[in-house]
CHARMM-style PDB file with segment names, atoms N, HN, CA, C and O in Angstrom:
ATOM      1  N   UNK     1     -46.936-129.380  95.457  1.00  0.00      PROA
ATOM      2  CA  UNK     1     -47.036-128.140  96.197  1.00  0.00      PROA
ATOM      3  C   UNK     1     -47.981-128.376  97.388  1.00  0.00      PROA
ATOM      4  O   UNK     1     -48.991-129.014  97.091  1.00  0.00      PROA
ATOM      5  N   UNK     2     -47.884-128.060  98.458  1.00  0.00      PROA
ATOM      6  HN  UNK     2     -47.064-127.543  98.698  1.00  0.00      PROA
ATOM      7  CA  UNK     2     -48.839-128.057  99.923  1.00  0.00      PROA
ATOM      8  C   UNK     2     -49.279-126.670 100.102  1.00  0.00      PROA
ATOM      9  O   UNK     2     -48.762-125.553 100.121  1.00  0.00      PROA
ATOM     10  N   UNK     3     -50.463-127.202 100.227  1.00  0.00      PROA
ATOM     11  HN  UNK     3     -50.883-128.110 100.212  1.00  0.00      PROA
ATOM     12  CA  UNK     3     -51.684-125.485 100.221  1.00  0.00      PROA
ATOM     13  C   UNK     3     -52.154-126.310 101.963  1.00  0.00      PROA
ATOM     14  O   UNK     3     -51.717-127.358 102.439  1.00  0.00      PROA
ATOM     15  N   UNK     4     -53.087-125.417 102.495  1.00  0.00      PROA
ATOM     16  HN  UNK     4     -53.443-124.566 102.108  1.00  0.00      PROA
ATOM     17  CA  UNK     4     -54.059-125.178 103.549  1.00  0.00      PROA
ATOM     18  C   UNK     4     -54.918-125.656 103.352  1.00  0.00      PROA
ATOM     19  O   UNK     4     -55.283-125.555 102.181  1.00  0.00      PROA
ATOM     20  N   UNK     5     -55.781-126.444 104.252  1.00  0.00      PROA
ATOM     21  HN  UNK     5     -55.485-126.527 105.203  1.00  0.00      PROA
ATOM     22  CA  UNK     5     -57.002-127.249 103.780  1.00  0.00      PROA
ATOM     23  C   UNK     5     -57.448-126.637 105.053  1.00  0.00      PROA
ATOM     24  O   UNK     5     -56.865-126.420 106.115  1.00  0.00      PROA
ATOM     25  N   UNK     6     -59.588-126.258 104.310  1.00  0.00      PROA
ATOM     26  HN  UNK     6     -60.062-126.435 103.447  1.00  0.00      PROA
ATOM     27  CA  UNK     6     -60.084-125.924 105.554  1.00  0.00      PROA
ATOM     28  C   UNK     6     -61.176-126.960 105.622  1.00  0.00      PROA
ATOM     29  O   UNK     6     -61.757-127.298 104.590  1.00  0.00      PROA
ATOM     30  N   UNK     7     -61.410-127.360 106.528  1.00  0.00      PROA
ATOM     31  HN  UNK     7     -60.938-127.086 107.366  1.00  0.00      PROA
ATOM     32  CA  UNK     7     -62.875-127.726 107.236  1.00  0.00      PROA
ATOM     33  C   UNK     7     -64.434-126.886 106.171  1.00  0.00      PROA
ATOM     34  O   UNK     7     -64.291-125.972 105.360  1.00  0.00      PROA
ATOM     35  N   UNK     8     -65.231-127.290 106.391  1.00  0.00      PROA
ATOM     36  HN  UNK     8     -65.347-128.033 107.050  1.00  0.00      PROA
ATOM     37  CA  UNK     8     -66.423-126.048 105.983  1.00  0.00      PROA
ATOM     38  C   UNK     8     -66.581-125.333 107.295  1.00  0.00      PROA
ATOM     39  O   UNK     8     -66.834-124.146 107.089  1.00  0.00      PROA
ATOM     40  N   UNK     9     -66.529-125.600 108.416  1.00  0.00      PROA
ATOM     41  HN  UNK     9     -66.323-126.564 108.583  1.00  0.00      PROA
ATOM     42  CA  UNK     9     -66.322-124.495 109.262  1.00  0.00      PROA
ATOM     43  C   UNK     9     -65.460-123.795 109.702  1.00  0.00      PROA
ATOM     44  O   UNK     9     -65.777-122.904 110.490  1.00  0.00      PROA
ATOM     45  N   UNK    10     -64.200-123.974 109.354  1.00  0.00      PROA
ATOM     46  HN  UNK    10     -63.942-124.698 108.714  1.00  0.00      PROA
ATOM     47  CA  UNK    10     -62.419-123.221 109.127  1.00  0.00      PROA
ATOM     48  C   UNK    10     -62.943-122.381 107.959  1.00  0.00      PROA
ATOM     49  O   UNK    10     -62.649-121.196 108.116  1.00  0.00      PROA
ATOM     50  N   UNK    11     -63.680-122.646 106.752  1.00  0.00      PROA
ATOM     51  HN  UNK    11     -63.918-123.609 106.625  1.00  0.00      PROA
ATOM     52  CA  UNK    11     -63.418-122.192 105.782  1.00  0.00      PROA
ATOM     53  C   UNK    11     -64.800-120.885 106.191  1.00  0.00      PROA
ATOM     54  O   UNK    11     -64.754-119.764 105.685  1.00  0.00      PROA
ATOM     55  N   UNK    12     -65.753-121.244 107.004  1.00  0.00      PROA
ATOM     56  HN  UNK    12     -65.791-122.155 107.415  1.00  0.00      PROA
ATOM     57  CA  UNK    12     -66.536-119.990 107.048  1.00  0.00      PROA
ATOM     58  C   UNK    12     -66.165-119.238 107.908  1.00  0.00      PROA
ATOM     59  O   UNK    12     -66.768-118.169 107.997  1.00  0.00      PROA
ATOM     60  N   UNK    13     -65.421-119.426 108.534  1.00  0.00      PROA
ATOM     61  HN  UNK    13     -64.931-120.294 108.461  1.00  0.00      PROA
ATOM     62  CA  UNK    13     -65.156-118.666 110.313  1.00  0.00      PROA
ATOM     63  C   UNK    13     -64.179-118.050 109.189  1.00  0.00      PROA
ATOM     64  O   UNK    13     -64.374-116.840 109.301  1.00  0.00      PROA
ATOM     65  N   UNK    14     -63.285-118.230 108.224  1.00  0.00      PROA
ATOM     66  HN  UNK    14     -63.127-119.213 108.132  1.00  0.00      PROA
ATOM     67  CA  UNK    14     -62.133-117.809 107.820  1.00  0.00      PROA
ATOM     68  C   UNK    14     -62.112-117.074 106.125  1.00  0.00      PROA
ATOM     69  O   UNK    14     -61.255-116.261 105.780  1.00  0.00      PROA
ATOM     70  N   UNK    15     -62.868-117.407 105.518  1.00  0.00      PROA
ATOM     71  HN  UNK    15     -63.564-118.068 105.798  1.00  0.00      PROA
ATOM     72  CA  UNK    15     -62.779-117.060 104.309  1.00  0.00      PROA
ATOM     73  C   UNK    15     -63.751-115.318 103.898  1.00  0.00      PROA
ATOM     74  O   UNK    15     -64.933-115.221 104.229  1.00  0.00      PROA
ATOM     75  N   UNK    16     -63.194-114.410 103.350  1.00  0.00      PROA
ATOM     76  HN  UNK    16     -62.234-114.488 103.081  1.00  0.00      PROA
ATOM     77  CA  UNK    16     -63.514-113.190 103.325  1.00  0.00      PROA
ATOM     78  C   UNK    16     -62.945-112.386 104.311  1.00  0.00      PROA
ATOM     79  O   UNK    16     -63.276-111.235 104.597  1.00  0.00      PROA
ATOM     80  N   UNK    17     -61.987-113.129 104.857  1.00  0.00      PROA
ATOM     81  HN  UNK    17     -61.718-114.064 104.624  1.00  0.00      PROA
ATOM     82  CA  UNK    17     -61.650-112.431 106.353  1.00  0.00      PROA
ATOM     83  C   UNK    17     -60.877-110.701 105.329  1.00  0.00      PROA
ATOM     84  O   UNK    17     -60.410-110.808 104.196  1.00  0.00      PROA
ATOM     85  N   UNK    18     -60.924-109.714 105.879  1.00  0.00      PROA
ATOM     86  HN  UNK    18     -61.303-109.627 106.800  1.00  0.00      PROA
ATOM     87  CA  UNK    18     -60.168-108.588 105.117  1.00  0.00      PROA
ATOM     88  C   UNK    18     -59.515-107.830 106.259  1.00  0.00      PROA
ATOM     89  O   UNK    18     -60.073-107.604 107.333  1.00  0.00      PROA
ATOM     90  N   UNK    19     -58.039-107.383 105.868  1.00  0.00      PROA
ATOM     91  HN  UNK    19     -57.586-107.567 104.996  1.00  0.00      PROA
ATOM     92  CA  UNK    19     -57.436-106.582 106.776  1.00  0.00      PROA
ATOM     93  C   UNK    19     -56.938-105.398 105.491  1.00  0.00      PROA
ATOM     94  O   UNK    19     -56.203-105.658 104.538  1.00  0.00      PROA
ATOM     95  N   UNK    20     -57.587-104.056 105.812  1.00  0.00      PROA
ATOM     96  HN  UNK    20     -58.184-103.846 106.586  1.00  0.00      PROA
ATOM     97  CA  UNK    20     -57.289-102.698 104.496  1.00  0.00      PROA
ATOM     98  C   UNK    20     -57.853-103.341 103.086  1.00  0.00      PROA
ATOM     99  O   UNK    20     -59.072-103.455 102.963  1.00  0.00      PROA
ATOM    100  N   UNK    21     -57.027-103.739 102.084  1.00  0.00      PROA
ATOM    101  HN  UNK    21     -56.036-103.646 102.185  1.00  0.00      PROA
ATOM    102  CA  UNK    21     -57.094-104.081 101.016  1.00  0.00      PROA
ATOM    103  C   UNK    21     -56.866-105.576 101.042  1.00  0.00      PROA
ATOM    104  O   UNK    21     -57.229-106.213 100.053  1.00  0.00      PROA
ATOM    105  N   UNK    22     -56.324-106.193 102.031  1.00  0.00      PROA
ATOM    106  HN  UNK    22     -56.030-105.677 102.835  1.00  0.00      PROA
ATOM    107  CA  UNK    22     -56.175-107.211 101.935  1.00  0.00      PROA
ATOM    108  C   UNK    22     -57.427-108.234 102.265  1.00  0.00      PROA
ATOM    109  O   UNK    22     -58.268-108.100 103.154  1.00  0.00      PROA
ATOM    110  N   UNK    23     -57.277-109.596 101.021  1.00  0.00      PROA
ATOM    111  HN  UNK    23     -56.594-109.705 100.299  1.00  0.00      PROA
ATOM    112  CA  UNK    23     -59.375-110.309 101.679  1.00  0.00      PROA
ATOM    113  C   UNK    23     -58.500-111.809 101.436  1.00  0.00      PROA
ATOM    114  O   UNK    23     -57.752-111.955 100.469  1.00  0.00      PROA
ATOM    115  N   UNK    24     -58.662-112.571 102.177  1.00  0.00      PROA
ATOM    116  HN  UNK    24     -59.270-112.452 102.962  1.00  0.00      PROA
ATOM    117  CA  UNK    24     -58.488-113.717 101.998  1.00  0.00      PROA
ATOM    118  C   UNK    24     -59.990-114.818 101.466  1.00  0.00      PROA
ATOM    119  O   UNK    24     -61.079-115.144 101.937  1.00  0.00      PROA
ATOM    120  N   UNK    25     -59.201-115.064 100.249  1.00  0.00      PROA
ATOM    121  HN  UNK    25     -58.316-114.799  99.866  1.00  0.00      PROA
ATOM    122  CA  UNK    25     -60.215-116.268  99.435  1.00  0.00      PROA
ATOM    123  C   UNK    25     -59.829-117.613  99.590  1.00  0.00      PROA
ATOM    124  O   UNK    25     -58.635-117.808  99.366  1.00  0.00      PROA
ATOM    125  N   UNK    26     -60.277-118.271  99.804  1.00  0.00      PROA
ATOM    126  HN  UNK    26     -61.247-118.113  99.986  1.00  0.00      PROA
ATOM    127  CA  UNK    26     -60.427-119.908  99.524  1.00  0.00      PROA
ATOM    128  C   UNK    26     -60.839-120.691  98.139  1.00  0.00      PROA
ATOM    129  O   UNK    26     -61.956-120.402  97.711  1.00  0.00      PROA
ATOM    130  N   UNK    27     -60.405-121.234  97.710  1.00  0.00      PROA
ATOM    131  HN  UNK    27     -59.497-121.469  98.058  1.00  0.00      PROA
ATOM    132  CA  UNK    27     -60.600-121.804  96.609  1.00  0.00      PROA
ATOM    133  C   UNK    27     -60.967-123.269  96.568  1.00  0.00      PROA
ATOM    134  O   UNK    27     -60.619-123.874  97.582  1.00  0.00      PROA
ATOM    135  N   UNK    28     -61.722-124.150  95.444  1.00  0.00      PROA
ATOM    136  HN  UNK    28     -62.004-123.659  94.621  1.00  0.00      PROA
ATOM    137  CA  UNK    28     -61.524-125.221  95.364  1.00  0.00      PROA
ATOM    138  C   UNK    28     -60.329-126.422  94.612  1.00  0.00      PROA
ATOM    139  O   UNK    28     -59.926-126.042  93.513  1.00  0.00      PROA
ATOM    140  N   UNK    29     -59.856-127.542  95.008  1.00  0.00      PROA
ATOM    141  HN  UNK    29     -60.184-127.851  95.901  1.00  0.00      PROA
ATOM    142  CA  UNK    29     -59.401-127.565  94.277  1.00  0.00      PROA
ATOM    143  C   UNK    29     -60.083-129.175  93.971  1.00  0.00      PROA
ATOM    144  O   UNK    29     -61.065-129.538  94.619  1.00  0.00      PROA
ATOM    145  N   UNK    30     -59.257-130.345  92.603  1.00  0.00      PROA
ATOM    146  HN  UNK    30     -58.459-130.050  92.077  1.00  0.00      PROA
ATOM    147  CA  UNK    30     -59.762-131.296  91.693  1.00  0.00      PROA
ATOM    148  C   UNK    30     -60.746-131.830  93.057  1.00  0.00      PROA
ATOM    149  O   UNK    30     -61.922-131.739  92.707  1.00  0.00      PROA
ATOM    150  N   UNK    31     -60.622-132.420  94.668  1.00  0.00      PROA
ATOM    151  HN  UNK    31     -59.666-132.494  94.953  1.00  0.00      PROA
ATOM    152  CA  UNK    31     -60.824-133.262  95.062  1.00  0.00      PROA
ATOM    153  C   UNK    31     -62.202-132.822  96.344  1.00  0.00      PROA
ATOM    154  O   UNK    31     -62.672-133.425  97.309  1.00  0.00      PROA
ATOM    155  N   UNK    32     -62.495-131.333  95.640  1.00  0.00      PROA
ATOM    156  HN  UNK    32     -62.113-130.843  94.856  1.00  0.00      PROA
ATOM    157  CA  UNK    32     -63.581-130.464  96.347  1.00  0.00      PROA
ATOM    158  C   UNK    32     -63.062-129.790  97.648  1.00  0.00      PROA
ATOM    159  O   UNK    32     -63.940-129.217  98.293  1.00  0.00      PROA
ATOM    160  N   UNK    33     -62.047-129.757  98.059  1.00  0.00      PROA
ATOM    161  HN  UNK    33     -61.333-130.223  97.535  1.00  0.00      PROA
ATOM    162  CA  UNK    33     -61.610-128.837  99.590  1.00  0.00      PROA
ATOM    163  C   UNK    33     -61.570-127.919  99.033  1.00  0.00      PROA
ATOM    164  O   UNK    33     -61.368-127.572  97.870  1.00  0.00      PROA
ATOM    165  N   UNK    34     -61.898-127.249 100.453  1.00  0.00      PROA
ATOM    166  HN  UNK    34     -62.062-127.531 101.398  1.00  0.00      PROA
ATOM    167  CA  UNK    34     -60.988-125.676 100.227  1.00  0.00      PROA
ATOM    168  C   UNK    34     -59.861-125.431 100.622  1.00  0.00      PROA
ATOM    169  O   UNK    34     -59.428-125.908 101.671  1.00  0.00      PROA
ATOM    170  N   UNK    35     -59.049-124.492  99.708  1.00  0.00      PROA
ATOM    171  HN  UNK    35     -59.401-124.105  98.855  1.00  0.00      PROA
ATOM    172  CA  UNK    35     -57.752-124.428  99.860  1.00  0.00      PROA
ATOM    173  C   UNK    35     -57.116-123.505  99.810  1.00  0.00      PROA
ATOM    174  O   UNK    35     -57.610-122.666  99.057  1.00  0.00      PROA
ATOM    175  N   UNK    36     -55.918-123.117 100.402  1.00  0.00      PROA
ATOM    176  HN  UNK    36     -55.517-123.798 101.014  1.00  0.00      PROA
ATOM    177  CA  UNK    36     -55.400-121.842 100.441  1.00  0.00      PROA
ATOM    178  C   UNK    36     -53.896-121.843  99.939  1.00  0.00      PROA
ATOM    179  O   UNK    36     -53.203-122.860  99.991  1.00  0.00      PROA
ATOM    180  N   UNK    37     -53.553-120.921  99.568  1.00  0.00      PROA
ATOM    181  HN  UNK    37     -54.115-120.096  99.526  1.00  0.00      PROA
ATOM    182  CA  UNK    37     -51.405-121.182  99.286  1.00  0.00      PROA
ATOM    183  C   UNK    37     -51.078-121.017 101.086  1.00  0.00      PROA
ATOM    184  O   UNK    37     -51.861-120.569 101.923  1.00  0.00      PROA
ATOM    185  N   UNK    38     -49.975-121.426 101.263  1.00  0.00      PROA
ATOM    186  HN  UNK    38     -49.339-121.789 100.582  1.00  0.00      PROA
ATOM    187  CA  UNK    38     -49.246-121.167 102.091  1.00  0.00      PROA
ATOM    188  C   UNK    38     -48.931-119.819 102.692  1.00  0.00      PROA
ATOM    189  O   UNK    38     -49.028-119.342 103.822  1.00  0.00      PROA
ATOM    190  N   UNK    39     -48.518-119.380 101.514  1.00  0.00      PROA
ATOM    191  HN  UNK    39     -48.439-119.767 100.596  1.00  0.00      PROA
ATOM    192  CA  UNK    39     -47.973-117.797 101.371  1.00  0.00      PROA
ATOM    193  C   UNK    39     -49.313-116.919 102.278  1.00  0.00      PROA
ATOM    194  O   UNK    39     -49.079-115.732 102.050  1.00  0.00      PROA
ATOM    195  N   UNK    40     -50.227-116.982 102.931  1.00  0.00      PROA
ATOM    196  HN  UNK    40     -50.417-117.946 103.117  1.00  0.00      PROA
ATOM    197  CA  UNK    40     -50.989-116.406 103.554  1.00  0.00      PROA
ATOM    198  C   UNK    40     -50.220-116.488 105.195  1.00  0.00      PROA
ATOM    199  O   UNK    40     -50.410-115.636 106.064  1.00  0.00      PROA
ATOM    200  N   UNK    41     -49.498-117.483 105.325  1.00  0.00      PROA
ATOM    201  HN  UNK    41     -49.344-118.174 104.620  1.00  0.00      PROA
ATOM    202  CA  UNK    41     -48.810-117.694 106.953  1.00  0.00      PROA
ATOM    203  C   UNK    41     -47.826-116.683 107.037  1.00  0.00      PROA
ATOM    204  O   UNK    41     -47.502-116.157 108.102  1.00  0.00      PROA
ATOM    205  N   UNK    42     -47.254-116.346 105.724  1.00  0.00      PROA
ATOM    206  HN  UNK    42     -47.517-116.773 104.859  1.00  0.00      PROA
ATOM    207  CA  UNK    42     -46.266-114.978 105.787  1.00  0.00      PROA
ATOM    208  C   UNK    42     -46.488-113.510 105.550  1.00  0.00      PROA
ATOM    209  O   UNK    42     -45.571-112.689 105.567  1.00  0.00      PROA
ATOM    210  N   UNK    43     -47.683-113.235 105.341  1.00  0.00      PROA
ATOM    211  HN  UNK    43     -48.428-113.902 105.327  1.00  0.00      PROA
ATOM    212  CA  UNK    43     -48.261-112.514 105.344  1.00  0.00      PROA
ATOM    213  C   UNK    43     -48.433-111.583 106.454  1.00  0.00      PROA
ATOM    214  O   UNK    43     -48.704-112.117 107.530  1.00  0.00      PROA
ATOM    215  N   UNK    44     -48.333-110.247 106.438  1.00  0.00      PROA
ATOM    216  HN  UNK    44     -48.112-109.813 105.565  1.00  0.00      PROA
ATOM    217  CA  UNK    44     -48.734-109.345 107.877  1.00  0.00      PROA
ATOM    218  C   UNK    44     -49.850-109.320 107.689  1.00  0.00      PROA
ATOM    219  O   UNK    44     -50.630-109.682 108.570  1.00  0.00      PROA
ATOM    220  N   UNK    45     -50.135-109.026 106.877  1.00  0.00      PROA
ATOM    221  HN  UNK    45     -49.501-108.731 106.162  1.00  0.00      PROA
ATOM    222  CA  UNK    45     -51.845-108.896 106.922  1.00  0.00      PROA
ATOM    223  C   UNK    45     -53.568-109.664 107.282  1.00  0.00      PROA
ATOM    224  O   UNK    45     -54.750-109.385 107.479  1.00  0.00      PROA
ATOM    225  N   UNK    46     -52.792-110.554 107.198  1.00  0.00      PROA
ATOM    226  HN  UNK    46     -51.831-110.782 107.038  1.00  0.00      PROA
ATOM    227  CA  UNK    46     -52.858-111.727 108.011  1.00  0.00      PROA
ATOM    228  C   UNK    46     -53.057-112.671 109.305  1.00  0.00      PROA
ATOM    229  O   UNK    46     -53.661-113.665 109.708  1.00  0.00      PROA
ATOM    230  N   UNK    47     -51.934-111.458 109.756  1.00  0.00      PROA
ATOM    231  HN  UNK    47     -51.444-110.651 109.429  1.00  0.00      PROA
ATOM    232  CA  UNK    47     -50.897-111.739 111.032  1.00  0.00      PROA
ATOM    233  C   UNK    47     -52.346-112.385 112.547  1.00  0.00      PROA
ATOM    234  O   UNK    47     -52.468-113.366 113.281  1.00  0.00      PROA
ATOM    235  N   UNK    48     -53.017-111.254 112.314  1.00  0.00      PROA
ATOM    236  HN  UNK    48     -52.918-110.458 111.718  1.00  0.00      PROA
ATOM    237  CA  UNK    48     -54.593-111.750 113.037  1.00  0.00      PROA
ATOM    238  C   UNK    48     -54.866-112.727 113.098  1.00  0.00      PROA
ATOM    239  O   UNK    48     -54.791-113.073 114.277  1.00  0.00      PROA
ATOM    240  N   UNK    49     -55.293-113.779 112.264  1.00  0.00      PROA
ATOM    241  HN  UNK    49     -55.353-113.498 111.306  1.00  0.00      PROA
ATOM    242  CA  UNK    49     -55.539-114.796 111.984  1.00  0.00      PROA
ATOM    243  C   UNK    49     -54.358-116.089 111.582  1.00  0.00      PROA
ATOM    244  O   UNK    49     -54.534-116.951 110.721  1.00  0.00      PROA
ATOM    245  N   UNK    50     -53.447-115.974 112.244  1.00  0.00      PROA
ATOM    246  HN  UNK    50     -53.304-115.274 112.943  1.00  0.00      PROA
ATOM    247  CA  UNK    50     -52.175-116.617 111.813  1.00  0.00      PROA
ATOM    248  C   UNK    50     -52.300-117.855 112.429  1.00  0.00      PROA
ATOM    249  O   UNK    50     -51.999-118.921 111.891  1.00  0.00      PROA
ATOM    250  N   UNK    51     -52.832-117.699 113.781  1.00  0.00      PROA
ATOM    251  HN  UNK    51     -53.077-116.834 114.218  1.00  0.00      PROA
ATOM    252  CA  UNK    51     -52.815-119.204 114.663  1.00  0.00      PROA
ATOM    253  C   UNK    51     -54.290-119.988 113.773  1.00  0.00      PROA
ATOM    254  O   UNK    51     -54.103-121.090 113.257  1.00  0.00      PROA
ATOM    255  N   UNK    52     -55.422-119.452 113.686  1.00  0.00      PROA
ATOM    256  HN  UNK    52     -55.574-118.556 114.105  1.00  0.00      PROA
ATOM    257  CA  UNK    52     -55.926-120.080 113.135  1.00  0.00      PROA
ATOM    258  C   UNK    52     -55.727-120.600 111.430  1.00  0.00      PROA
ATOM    259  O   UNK    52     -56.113-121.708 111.058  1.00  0.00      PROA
ATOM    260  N   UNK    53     -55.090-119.637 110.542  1.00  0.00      PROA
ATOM    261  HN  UNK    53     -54.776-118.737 110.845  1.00  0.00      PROA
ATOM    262  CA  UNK    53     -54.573-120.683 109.519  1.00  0.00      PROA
ATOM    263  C   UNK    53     -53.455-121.557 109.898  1.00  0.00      PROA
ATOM    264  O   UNK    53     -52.895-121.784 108.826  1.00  0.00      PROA
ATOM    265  N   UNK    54     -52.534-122.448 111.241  1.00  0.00      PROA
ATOM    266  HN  UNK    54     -52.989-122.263 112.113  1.00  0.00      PROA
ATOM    267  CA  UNK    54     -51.790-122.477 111.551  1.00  0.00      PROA
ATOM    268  C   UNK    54     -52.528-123.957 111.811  1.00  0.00      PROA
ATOM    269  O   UNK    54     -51.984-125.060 111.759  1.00  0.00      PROA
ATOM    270  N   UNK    55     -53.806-123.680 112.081  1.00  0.00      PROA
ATOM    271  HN  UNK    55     -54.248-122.785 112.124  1.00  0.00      PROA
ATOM    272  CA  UNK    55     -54.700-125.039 112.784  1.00  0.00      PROA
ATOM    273  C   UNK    55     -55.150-125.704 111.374  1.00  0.00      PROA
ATOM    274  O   UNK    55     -55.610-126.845 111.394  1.00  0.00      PROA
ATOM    275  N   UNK    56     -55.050-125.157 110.426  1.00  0.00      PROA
ATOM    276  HN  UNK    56     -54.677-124.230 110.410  1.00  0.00      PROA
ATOM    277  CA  UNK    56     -55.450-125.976 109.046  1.00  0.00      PROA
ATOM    278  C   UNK    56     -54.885-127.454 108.591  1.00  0.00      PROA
ATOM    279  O   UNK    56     -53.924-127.763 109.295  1.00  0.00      PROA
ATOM    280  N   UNK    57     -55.107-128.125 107.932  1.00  0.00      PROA
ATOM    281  HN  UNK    57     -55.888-127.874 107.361  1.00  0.00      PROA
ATOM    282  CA  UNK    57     -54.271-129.110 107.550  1.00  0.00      PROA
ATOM    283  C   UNK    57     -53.688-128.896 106.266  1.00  0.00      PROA
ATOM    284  O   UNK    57     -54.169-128.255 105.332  1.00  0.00      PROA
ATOM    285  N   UNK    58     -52.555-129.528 106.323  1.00  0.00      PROA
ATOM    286  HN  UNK    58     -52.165-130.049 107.082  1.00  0.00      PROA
ATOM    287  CA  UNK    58     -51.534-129.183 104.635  1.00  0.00      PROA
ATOM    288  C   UNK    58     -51.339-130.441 104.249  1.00  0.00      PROA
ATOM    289  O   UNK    58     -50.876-131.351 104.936  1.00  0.00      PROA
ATOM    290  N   UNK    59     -51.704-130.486 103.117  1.00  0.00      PROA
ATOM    291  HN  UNK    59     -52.079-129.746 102.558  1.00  0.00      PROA
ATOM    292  CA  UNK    59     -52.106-131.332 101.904  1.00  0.00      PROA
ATOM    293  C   UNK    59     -51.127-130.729 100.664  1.00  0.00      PROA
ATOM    294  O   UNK    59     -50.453-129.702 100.580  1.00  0.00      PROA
ATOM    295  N   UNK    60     -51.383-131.921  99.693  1.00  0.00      PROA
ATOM    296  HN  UNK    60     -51.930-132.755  99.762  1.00  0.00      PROA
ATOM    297  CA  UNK    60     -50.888-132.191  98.132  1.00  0.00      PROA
ATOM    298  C   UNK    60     -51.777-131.461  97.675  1.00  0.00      PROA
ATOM    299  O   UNK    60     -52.938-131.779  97.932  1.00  0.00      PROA
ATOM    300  N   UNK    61     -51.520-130.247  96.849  1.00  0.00      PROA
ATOM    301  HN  UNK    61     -50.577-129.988  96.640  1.00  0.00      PROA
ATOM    302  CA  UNK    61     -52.360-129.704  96.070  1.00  0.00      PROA
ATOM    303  C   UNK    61     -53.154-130.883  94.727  1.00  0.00      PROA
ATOM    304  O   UNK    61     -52.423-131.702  94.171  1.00  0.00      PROA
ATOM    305  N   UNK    62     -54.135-130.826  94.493  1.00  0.00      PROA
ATOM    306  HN  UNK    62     -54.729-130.161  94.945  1.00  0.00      PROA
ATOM    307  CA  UNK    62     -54.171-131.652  93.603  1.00  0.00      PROA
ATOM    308  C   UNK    62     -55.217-130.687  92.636  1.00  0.00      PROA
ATOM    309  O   UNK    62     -56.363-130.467  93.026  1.00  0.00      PROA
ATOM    310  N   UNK    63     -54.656-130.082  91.214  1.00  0.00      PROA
ATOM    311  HN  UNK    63     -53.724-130.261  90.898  1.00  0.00      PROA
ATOM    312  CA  UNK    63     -55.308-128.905  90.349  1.00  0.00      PROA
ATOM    313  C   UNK    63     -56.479-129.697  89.488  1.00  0.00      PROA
ATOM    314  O   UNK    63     -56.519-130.894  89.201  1.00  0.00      PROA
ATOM    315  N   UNK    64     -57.179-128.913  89.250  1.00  0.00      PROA
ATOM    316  HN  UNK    64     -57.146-127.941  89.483  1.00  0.00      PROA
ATOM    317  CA  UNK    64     -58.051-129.103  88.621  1.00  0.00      PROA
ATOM    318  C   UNK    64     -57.831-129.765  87.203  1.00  0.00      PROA
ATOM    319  O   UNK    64     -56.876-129.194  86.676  1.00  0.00      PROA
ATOM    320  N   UNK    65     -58.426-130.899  86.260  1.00  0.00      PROA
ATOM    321  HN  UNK    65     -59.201-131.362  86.688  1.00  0.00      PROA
ATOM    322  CA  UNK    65     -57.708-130.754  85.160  1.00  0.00      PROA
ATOM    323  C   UNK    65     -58.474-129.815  84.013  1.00  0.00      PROA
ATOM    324  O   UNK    65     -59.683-129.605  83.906  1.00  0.00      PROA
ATOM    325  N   UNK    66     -57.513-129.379  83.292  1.00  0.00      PROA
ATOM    326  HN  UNK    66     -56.531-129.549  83.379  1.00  0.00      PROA
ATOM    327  CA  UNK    66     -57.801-128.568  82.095  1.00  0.00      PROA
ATOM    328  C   UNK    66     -59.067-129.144  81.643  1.00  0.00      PROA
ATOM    329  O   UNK    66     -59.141-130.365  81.779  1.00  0.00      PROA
ATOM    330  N   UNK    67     -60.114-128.531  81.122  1.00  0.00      PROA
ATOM    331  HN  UNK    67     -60.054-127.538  81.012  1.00  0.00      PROA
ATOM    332  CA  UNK    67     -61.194-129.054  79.980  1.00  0.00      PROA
ATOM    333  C   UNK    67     -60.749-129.523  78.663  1.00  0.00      PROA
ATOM    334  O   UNK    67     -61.381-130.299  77.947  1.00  0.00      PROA
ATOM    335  N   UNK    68     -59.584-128.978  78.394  1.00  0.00      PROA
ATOM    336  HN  UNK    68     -59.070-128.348  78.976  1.00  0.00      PROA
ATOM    337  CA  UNK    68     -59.000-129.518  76.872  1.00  0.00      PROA
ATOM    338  C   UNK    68     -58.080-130.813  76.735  1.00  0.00      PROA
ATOM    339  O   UNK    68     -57.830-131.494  75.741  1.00  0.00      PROA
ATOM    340  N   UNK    69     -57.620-130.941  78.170  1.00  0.00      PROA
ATOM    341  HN  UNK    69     -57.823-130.387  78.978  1.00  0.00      PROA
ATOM    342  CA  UNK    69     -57.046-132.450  78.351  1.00  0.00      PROA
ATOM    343  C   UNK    69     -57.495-133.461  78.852  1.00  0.00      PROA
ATOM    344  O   UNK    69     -56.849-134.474  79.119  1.00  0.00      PROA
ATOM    345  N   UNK    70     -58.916-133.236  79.065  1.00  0.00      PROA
ATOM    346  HN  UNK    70     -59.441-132.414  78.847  1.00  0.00      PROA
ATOM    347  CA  UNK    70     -59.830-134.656  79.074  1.00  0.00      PROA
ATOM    348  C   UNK    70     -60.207-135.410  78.374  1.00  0.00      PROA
ATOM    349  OT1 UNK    70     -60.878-136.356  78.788  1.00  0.00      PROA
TER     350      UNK     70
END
């Protein structure tokens, strides 16, 4: 799966951003980035900030592993 990769300064200029009810979060994932789904580029709510999630880089998601399968 390909998520959004931010910078630490993509990810502060960008993360908490809120339009109404809508808040965009960033997450980590196994390899420490921050990361976003895709599904935020289709988004209206969004729509504001579209060129700049647009400037992100897209990457291999790579998940965290379970604690019980280590």
């Amino acid at each position: 799966m390909i998520v959004l990769k931010a910078t630490q300064a993509q990810y502060e200029a960008l993360d908490g951003y809120r339009n109404g009810d809508n808040l965009l979060k960033f997450t980590k994932d196994a390899n420490d980035n921050w990361i976003v789904g895709l599904e935020v580029l289709k988004d209206s709510a969004f729509e504001a900030i579209h060129d700049q999630l647009n400037e992100l880089e897209r990457i291999e998601y790579v998940p965290i592993p379970d604690p019980d399968e280590l």
